[in-house]
C-alpha positions in Angstrom: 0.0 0.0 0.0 1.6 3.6 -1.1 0.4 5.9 1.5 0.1 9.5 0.2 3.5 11.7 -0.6 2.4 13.9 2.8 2.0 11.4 5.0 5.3 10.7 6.9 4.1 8.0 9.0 6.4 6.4 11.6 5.2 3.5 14.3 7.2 2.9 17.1 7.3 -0.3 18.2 8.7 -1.3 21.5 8.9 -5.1 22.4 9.3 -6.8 25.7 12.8 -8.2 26.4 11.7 -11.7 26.1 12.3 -14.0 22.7 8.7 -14.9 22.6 7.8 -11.5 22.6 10.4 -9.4 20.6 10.7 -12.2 17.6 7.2 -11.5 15.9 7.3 -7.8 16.8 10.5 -7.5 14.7 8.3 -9.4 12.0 5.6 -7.0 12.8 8.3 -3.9 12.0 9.2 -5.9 8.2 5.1 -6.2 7.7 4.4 -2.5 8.6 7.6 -1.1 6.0 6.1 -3.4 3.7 3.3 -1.5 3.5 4.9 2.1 3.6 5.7 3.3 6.4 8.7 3.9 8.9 9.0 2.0 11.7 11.3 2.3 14.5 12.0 0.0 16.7 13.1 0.9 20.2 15.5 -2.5 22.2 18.8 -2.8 24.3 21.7 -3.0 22.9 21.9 -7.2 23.2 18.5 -7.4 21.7 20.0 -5.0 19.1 22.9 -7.2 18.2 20.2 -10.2 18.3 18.4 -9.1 15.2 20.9 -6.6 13.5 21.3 -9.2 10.5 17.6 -9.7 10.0 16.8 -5.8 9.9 20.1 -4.9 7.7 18.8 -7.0 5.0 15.5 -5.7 5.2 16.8 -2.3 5.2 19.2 -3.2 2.6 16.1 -4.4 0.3 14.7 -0.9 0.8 12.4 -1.2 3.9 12.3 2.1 5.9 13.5 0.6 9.7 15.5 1.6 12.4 16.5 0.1 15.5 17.3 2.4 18.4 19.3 1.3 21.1 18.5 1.9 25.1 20.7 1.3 27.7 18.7 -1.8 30.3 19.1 -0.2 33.8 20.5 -3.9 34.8 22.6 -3.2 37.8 19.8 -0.4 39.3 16.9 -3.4 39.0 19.8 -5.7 40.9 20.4 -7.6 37.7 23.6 -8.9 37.0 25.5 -7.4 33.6 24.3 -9.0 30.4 20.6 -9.6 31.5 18.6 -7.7 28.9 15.8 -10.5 28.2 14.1 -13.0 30.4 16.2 -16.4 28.8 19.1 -14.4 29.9 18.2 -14.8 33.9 20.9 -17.2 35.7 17.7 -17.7 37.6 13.8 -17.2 37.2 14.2 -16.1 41.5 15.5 -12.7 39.4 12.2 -12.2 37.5 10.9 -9.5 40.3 14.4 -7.7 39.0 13.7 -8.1 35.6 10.2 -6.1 35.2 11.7 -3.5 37.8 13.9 -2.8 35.1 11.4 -3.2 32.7 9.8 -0.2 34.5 13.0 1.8 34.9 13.0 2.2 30.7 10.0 5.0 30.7 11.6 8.0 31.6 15.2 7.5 28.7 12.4 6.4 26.4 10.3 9.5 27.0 13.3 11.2 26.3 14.1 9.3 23.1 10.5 10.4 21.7 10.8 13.8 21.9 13.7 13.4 20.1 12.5 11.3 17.2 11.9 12.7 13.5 9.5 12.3 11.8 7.4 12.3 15.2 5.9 8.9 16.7 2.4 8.6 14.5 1.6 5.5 17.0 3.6 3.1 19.9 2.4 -0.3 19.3 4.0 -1.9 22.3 4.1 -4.8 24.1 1.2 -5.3 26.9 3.3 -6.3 29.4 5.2 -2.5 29.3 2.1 -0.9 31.1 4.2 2.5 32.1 3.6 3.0 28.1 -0.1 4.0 29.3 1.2 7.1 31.3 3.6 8.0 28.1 1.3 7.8 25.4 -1.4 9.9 27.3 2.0 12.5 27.7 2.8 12.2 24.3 -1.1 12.1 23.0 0.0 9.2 20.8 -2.3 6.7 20.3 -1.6 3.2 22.2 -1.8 0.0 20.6 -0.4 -3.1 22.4 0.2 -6.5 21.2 0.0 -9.3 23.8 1.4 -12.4 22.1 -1.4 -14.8 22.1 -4.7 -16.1 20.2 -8.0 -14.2 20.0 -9.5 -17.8 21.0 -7.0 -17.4 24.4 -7.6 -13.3 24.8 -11.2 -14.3 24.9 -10.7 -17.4 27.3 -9.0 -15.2 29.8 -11.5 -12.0 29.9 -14.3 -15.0 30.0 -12.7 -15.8 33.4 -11.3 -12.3 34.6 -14.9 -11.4 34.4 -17.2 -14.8 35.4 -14.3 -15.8 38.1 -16.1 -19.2 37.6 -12.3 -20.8 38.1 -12.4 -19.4 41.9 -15.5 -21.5 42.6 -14.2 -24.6 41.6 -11.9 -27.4 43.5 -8.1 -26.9 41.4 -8.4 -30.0 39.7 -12.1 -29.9 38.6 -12.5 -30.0 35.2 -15.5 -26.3 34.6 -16.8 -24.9 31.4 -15.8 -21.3 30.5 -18.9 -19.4 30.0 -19.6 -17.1 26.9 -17.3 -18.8 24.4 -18.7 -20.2 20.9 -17.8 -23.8 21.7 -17.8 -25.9 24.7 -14.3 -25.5 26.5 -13.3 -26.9 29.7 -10.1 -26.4 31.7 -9.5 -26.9 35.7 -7.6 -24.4 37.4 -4.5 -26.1 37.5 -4.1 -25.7 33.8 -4.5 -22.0 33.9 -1.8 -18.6 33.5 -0.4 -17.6 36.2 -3.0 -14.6 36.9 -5.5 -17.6 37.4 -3.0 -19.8 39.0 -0.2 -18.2 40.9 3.0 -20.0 41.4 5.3 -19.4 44.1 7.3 -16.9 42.3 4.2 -15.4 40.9 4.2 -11.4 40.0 0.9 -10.4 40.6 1.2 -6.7 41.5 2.9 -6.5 37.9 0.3 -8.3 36.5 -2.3 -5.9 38.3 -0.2 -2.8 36.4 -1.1 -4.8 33.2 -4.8 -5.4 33.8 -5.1 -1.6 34.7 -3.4 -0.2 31.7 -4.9 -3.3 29.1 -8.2 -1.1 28.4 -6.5 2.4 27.7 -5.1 1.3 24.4 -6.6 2.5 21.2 -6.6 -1.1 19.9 -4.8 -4.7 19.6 -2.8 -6.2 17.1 -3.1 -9.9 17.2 -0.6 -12.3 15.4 -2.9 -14.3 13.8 -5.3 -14.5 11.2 -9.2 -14.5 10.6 -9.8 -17.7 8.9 -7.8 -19.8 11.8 -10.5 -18.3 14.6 -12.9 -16.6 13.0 -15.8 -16.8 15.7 -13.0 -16.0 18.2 -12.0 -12.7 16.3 -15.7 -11.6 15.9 -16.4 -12.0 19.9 -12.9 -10.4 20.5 -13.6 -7.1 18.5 -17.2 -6.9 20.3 -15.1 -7.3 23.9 -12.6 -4.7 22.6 -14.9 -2.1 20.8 -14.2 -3.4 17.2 -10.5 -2.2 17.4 -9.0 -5.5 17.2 -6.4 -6.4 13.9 -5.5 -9.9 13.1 -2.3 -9.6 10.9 -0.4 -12.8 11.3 1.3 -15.1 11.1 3.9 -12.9 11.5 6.3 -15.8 11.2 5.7 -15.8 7.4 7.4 -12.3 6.9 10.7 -14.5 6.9 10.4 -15.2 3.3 13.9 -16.6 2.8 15.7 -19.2 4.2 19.0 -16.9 5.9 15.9 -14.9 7.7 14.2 -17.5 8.8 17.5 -19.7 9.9 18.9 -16.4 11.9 15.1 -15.4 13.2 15.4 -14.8 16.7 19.1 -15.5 17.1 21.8 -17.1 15.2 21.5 -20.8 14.9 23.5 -23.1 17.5 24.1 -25.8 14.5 25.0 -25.4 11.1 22.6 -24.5 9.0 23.7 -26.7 6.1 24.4 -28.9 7.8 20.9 -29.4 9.5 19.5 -29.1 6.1 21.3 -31.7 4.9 20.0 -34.2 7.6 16.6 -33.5 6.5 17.4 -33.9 2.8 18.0 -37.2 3.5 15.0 -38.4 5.2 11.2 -39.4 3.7 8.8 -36.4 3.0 6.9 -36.5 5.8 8.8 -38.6 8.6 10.5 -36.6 10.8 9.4 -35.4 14.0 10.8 -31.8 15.4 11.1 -31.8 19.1 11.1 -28.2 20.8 9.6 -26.8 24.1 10.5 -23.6 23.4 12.7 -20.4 25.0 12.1 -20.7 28.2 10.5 -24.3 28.6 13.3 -25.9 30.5 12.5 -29.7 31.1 13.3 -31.5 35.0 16.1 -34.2 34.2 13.2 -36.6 34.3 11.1 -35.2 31.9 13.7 -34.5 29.4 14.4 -38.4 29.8 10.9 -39.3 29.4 11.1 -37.0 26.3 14.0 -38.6 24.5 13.1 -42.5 25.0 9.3 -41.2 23.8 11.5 -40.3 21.1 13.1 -43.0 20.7 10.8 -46.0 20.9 8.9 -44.2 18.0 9.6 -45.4 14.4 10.4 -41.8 13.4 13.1 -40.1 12.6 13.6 -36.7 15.2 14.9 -33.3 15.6 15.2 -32.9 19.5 16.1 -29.5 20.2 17.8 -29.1 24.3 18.1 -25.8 25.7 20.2 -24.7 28.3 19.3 -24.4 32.0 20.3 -24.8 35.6 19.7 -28.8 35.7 21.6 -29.0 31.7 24.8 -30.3 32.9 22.3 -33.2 34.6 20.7 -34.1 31.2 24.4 -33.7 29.6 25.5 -36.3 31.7 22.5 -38.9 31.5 22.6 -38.4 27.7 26.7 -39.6 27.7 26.1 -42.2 30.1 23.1 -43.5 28.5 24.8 -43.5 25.2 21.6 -41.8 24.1 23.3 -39.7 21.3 25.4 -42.7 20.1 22.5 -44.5 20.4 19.8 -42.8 18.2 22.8 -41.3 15.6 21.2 -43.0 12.4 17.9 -41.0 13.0 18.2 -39.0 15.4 19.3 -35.1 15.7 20.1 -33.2 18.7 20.4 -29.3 18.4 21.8 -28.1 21.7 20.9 -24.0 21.5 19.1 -22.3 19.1 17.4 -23.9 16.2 16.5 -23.3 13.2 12.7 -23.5 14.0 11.0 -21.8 11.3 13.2 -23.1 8.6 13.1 -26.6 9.9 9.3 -26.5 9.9 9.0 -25.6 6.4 11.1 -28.6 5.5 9.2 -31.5 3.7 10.9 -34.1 5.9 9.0 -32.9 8.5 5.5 -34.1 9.3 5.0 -33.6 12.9 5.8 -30.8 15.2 6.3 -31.9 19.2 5.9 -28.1 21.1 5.3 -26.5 24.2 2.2 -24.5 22.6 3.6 -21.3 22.8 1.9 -19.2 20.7 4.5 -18.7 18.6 5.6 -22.1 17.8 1.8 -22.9 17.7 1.4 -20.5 15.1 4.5 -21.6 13.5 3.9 -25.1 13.1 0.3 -24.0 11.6 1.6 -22.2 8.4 3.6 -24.8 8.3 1.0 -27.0 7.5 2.0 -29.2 10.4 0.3 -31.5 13.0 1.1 -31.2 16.2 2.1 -33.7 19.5 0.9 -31.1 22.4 2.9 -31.0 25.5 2.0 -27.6 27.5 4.4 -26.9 30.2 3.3 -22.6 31.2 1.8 -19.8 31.1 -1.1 -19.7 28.4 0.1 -22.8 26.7 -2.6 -25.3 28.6 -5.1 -22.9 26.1 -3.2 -23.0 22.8 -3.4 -26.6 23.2 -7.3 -26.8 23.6 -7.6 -24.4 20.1 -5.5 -27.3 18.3 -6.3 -30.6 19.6 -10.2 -29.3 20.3 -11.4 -26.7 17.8 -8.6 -27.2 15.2 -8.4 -31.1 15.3 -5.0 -30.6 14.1 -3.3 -32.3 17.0 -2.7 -34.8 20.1 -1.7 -34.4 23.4 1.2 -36.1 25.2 -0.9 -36.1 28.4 0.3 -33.2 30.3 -2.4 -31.8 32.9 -1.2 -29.3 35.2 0.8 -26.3 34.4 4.7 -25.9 35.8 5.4 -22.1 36.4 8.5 -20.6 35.6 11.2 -21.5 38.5 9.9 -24.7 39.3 10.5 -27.3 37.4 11.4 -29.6 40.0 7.9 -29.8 40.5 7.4 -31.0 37.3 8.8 -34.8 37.7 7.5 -37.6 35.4 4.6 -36.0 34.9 4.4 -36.6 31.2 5.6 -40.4 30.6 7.5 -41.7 27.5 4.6 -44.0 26.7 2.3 -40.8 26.8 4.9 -39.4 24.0 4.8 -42.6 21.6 1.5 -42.6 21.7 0.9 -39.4 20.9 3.7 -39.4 17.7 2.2 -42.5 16.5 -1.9 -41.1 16.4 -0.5 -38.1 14.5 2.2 -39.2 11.9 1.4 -43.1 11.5 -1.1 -44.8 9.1 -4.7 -45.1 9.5 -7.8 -42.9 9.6 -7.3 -41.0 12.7 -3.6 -39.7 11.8 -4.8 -38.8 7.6 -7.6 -36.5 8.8 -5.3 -35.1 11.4 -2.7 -34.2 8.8 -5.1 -33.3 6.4 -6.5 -30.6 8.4 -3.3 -29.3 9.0 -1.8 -29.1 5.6 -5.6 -26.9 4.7 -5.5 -24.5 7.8 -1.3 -23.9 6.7 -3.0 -22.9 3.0 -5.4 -20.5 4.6 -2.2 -19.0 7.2 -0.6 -18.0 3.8 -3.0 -17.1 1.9 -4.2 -14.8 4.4 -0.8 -12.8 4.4 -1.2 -12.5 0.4 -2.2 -9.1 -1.4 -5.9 -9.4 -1.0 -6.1 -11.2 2.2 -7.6 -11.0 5.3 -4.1 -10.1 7.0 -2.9 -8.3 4.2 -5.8 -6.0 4.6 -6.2 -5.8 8.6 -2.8 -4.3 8.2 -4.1 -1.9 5.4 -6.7 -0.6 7.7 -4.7 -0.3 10.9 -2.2 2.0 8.8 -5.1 3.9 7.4 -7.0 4.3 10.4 -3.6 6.0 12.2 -3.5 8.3 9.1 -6.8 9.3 9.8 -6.1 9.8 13.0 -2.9 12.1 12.2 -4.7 13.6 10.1 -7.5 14.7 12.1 -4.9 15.7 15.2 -3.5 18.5 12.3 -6.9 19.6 11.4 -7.6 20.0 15.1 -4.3 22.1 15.4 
């Protein structure tokens, strides 16, 4: 879309230091360039050298964006030096810390804006950065946050911030949430941690975020209509109609260097990983990943890998650091598990590839944690998924894909592990749990054919919808529109 030759319009986008959260904004800033405009994005200077290579190509192939750098206030918050997102905490005991210094960034960005030329048109910003509430009203600059998840979850959790049905209820007593198109049910023990607190829980943070949720001008959702449709319609009614779907945001990443550095550089070669899955069946491999922050017990990883194992697939199991690693490190040598599973098996210690592995034809099955982003990954992907849940909203993304998408299976997991205590977490999910799971979705029969089908339809709606002329394509139309309007109208006024 060519936006008029006096309209100088410049988002500012401001992410939340966490990888789940500052990945698809950075996909967000290519979409809105796309489209005209110039976007700057505002990060620390880690997060900066995180995604340098991804926006100096864009910029490179003409796309007005800029990344401004902010200095983290780690050692005021009590952080130790490096910590400028949430996988960079030696330990999740520091997350109190973290969003202190989270808070700490409004007054040096306050000073940034007034700085800024052409001026801030809009902030879209990340919910969880409610001191942007207090700036825009400054500012006058209209607010728009993005909070990460599914209009089918956003729904889900105003359904229960409003019924409080989940307070009436035993914790492990399976209740319907009220006002939603379809029957869902969930017990408490499967639900965020505003519903379900952990020990570590940050509730008066959270509070900040409730308060400042129904100031912003609107929401911008990373998904897409035809995925959730009833979801989006109820959404927009809860929100007063300003509500854009304008994912997946994943499918920016249009070629294969920015989708193997998305998010960070790649822990394994990426030939060489490419290469493995050259040499496997369309179809047959299994990718393994529980995400950022989902760090698996000892025993759970174990149950993972033999899960793994005793299947008759080929895998990609992706192991992330952690504070118990050097545990797993050491079953895994004297298990002879990597010797052991050599002729089909993969491990990727770090950061993978995700995106670019999921697009690969050797893969037919996607084994995640259900965040949203992987969730919504491994749908334009076409892929079906094994469900395994482990935080946070993820107990929800799983009911939209095994429930209301059909499109996967769980491994059996039934209680939510917050952040910081995963010892907690031991044998929950067994290895038989796993198998099972990998062989209803990717072996033969009746079951496993429709699941895939579905799969491979809903990943040829996810990109058509990002395609001149599609739902996405013009959700994003109309959000840039409707903030030229709105600049437009401020001048008149003037």
């Amino acid at each position: 879309m060519a936006l008029p030759a006096d309209q100088h319009l410049n988002f500012i986008l401001i992410p939340l230091m966490a990888p789940g959260h500052t990945i698809p904004m950075i996909d967000m800033a290519k979409l809105l360039a796309k489209h005209g405009v110039s976007v700057t994005v505002i990060v620390t200077p880690l997060n900066a050298a995180r995604f340098s290579s991804v926006i100096d190509r864009a910029v490179s192939s003409g796309l007005s964006i800029r990344l401004l750098q902010i200095r983290f206030p780690s050692s005021e918050a009590g952080l130790p030096p490096g910590c400028e997102s949430a996988d960079s905490l030696p330990s999740y005991g520091l997350i109190r810390n973290f969003f202190e210094a989270i808070n700490l960034l409004q007054k040096p960005v306050e000073e940034m804006l007034k700085e800024l030329d052409p001026s801030p048109s809009c902030i879209i910003c990340d919910k969880h950065l409610p001191w942007t509430a207090d700036t825009c009203m400054k500012f006058q600059i209209p607010r728009i946050i993005f909070d990460g998840m599914s209009c089918f979850t956003q729904l889900v959790m105003h359904s229960l911030y409003t019924s409080k049905i989940h307070e009436r209820v035993p914790p492990t007593e399976p209740f319907v949430v009220p006002g939603l198109p379809d029957r869902i049910e969930f017990t408490r023990l499967q639900l965020p941690g505003i519903f379900n607190p952990g020990s570590m829980d940050v509730g008066d943070f959270r509070e900040q975020v409730r308060k400042t949720e129904p100031l912003a001008y609107g929401v911008v959702v990373n998904s897409f209509e035809e995925l959730e449709k009833s979801y989006v319609d109820e959404f927009r009614k809860v929100k007063g109609g300003k509500v854009w779907s304008i994912g997946p945001l994943s499918l920016c990443s249009n070629d294969d260097l920015d989708k193997a550095q998305r998010g960070n550089q790649a822990s394994i070669d990426t030939e060489q990983c490419l290469k493995w899955l050259d040499n496997r069946n369309p179809g047959s491999v299994v990718y393994a990943c529980l995400g950022s922050l989902g760090r698996l017990s000892p025993g759970q990883f174990i149950e993972l890998a033999l899960g793994l194992e005793s299947s008759t697939h080929p895998f990609i199991l992706v192991l992330k650091g952690g504070p118990r690693s050097e545990e797993i490190e050491k079953w895994i040598l004297d298990e002879g598990f990597e010797e052991r599973i050599k002729e089909r098996g993969l491990l990727i210690r770090g950061w993978a590839p995700q995106v670019l592995i999921l697009s690969h034809p050797s893969v037919g099955g996607f084994l995640t944690h259900c965040g949203w982003n992987s969730t919504l990954e491994g749908i334009s992907a076409g892929l079906p998924m094994i469900t395994w849940p482990i935080f946070a909203e993820q107990f929800l993304n799983e009911k939209l894909v095994v429930q209301i998408l059909e499109t996967g299976v769980g491994v059996g997991a039934q209680t939510v592990t917050h952040l910081g205590e995963d010892e907690k977490n031991e044998n929950k999910v067994m290895m038989d749990g796993i198998k099972h799971a990998i062989e209803r979705v990717m072996d033969e029969g009746k079951e496993g054919y429709e699941i895939r089908k579905r799969a491979q339809e809903i990943g040829e709606m996810a990109k058509r919808s990002v395609e001149v002329g599609g739902s996405s394509y013009l959700n994003v139309t109309m959000l840039i529109q409707e903030i030229a309007q709105l600049g437009k109208s401020k001048k008149e006024i003037a």
